[in-house]
C-alpha positions in Angstrom: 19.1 3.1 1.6 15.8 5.0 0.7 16.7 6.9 -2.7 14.9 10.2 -3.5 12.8 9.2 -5.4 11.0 6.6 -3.5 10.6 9.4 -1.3 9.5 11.7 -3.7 7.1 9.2 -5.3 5.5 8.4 -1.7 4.7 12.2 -1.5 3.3 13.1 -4.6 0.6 10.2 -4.3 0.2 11.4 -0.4 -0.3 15.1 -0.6 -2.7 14.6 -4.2 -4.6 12.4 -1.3 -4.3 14.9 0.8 -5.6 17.7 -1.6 -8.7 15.2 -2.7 -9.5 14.9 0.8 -9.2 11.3 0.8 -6.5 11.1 3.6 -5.7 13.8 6.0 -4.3 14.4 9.6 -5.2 11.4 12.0 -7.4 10.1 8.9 -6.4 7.4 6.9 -3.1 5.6 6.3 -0.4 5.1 3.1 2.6 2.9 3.2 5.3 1.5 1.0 7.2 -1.4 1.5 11.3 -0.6 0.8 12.1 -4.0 0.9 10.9 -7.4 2.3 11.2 -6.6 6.1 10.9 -2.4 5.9 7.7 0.0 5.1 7.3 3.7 5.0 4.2 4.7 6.5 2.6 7.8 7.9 2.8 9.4 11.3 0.1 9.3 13.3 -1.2 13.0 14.0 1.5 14.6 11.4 0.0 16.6 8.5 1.2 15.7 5.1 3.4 19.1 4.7 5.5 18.4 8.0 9.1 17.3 7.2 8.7 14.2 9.6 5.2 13.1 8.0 6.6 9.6 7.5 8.7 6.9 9.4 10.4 3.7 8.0 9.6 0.4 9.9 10.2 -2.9 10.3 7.3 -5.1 8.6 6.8 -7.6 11.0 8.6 -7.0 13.9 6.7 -4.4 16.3 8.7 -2.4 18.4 9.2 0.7 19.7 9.0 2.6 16.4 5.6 1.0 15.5 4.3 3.3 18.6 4.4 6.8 16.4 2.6 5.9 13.1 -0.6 5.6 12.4 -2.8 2.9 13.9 -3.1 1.3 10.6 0.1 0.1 11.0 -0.9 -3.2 12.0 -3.1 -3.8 9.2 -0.7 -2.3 6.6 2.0 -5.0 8.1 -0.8 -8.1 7.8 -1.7 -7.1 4.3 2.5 -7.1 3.4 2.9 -10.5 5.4 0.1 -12.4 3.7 0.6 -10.9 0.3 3.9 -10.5 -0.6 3.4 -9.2 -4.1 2.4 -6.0 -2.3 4.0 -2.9 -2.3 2.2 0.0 -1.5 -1.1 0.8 1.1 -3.5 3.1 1.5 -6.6 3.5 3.5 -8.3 6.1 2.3 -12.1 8.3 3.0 -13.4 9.2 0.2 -17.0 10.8 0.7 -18.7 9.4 -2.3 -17.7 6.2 -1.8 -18.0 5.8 1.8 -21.6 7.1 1.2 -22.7 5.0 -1.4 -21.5 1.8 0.4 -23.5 3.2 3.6 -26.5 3.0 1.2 -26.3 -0.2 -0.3 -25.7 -3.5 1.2 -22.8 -5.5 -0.1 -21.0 -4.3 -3.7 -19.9 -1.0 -5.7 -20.8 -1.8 -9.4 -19.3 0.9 -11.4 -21.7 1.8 -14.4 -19.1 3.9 -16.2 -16.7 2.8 -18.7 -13.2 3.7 -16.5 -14.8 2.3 -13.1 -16.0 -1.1 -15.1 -13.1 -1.7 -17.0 -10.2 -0.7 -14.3 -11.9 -1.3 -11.6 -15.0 -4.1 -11.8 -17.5 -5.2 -8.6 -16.0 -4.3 -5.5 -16.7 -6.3 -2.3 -18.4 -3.9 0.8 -17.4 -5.5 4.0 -20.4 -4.5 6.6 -18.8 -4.5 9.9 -21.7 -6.7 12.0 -19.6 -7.4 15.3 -17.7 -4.5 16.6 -15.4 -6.5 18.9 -14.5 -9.5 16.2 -13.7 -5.9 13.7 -11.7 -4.6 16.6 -9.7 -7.6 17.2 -9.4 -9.1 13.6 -9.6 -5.9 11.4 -5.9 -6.9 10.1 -6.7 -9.9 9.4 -10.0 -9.6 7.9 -9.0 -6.8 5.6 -6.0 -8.4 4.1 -8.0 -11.8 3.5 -10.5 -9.7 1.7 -7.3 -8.1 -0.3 -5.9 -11.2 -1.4 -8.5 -11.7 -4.3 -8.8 -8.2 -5.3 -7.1 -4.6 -5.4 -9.6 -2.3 -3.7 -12.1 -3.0 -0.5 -14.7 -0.7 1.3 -15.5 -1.0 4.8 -19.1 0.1 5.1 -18.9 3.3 7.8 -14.9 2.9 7.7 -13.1 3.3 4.4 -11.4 1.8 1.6 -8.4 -0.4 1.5 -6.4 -0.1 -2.1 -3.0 -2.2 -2.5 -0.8 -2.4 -5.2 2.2 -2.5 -6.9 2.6 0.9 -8.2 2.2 3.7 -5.7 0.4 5.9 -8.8 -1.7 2.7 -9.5 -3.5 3.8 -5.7 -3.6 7.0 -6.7 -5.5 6.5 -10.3 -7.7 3.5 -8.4 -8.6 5.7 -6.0 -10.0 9.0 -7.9 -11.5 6.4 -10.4 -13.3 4.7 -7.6 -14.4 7.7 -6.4 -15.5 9.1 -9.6 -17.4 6.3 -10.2 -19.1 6.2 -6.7 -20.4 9.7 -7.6 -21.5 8.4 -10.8 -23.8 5.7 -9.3 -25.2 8.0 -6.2 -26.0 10.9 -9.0 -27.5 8.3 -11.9 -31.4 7.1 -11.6 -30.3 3.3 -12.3 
């Protein structure tokens, strides 16, 4: 049974997302695993404020269901399979990020004091083979995930996990925060 709060968690974190214009209809992806075998995760094509934004899944079984979320679904499963500690998803878009990793090659060193200490050197994954991405993205991703909270996919997005569903939320605005930080510094 999925109790209110849960529920109530999962949407405060997704429409403050929303409202920071890091996720958005058909753009991105948040999940939250209910118990071993079961996720919430977004629609696909469903805007935040519709009552049936979200559907609960089974983890690793794909059926029918799996068909009316959000693509991500399959990396969102790979990432709870191979790290069960796990609980919560999001692929996000923020602008700042996204364009800082376009402009440098392969890490996000935050200079500023929240970024360094929460956050430390974050991994840019350049995507050089369009078909291996394509066919290994879940796979890849979640590897990647295993040694750290937070990844960005150069001309993609960024991958948080946790185990706090507010722990994605703060990563993610201090991420971004620190992004804009390094594009706006002369260092």
């Amino acid at each position: 049974m999925i109790t209110k709060t849960i529920i109530d968690e999962y949407l405060l974190v997704t429409r403050t997302l929303f409202e920071k214009n890091f996720l958005n209809m058909g753009l991105g992806s948040i999940s939250l695993k209910l118990k071993a075998d079961n996720m919430l995760i977004n629609k696909k094509n469903k805007h935040i404020l519709e009552d049936d934004f979200f559907k609960s899944v089974h983890i690793l079984k794909k059926d029918m269901s799996w068909q009316e979320t959000t693509p991500d679904v399959t990396i969102h499963s790979k990432i709870y399979e191979m790290i069960s500690s796990t609980k919560t998803i999001a692929n996000i878009f923020p602008i700042n990020t996204i364009t800082f990793a376009q402009e440098h090659h392969n890490l996000l060193k935050p200079i500023d004091f929240l970024g360094k200490s929460i956050l430390g050197k974050i991994s840019i994954i350049e995507i050089t083979n369009e078909k291996n991405w394509i066919e290994n993205q879940d796979f890849i991703i979640a590897k990647k995930l295993q040694n750290t909270d937070i990844v960005i996919i150069k001309g993609y997005g960024v991958f948080i996990k946790s185990r706090d569903i507010r722990e994605i939320l703060k990563k993610a605005v201090i991420l971004e925060n620190s992004a804009k930080i390094l594009i706006n510094s002369k260092n």
